[in-house]
N, C-alpha and C positions, 0 to 999 in steps of 0.2 A: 329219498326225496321228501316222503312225509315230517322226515324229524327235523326238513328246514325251518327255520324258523317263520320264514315269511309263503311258508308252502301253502297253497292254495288248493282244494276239492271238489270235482263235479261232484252233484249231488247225485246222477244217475245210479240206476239202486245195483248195478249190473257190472256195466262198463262205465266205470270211472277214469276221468284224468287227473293228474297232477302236475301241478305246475308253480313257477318261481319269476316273476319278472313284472315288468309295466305292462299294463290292460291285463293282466292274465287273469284276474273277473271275471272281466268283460269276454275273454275269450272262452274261457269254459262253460259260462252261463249261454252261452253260442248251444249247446249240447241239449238236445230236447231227444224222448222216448221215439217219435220218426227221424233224427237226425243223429244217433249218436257218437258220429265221428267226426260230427261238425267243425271241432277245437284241432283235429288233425287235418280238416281239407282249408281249415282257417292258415295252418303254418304250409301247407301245399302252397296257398294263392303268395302268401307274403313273404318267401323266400327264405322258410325253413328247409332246416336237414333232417335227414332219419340218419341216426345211427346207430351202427350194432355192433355190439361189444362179444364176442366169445357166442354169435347164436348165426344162425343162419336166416335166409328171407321167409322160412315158415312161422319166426317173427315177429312177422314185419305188420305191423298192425298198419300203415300206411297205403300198404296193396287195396287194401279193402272199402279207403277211398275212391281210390280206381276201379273195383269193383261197379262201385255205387252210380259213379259218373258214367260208368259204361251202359247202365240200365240191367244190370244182372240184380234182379229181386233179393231183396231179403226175407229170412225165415220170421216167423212170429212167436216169441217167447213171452213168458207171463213169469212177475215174481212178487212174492207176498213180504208187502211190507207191511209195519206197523198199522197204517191207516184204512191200506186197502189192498186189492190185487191190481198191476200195473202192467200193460200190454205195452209189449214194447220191439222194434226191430231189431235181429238177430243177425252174422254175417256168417257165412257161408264155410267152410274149413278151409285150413290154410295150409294143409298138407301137401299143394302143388307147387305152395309160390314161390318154392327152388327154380322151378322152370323160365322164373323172367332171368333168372341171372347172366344170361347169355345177351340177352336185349338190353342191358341197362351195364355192362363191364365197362360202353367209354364214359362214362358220367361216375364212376364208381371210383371213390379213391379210398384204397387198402394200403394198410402198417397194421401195427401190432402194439399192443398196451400190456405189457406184462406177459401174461402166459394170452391175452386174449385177443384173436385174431379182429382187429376192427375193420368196419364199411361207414364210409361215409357217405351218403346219396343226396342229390337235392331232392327233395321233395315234392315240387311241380312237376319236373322232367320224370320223377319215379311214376309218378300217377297218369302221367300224359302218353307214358310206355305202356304201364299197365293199361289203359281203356283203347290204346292202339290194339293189342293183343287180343283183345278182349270180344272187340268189335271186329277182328279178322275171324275170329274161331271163337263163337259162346263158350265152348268146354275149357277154353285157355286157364290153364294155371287150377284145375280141379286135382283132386290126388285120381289116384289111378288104384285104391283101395276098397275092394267089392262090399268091402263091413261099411263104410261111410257111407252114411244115411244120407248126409248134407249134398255131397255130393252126384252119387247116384238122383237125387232128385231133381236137382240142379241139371243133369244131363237130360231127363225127360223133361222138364220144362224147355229146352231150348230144341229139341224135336219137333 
């Protein structure tokens, strides 16, 4: 996507987007250091897809909008740029998010691209699953790996 021609970059020093099309600017300059998945819950509202070519929903960088909206904290990471050191929010591991695939299979249309199994999801409905989830059970969609720092904290925050 970068070697499009008309490809567009978040400036975020971390979590960058890329992108090709009318307002996509405008939609990435959306993305500030407390918001950085702003330009993803921008194509959630306006009747974007997620799709996944040959990977599973660990992914799925989408979930973590839903994350967001559910009111589950982000971590705080710090990274040195050029001009200064920049604080900025972090999202949680994505090691569980297999576990929506059950909640979200009637919105889910699967075929195949070559050797690679594709998902096509809406975007609103994925996100609106995920903060259902979320908001039923805090720990929803955490991995279940004792070495996961992100995690494990995440479960004592919601005790």
């Amino acid at each position: 996507m970068l070697k499009h021609p008309q490809a567009k970059r978040s400036s975020h020093p971390v979590l960058s987007f890329v992108g090709v099309g009318r307002d996509i600017e405008t939609i990435l300059a959306m993305q500030t250091l407390d918001q950085p998945f702003a330009p993803l819950a921008w194509l959630a509202d306006n009747g974007g897809d997620v799709l996944l070519l040959g990977v599973t929903h660990r992914t799925n960088t989408m979930i973590h909008v839903g994350e967001w909206r559910a009111g589950r904290k982000p971590f705080v990471r710090w990274s040195l740029t050029a001009e200064k050191i920049l604080e900025f929010n972090w999202p949680g591991d994505s090691g569980g998010f297999d576990a929506i695939t059950p909640h979200i299979q009637h919105i889910t249309i699967r075929g195949q691209i070559g050797q690679a199994s594709a998902q096509r999801i809406p975007a609103g409905e994925l996100v609106v699953a995920t903060v259902g989830l979320i908001r039923q059970d805090p720990t929803a969609l955490l991995c279940h790996n004792d070495d996961c720092e992100r995690c494990r904290d995440l479960r004592k925050r919601v005790q």
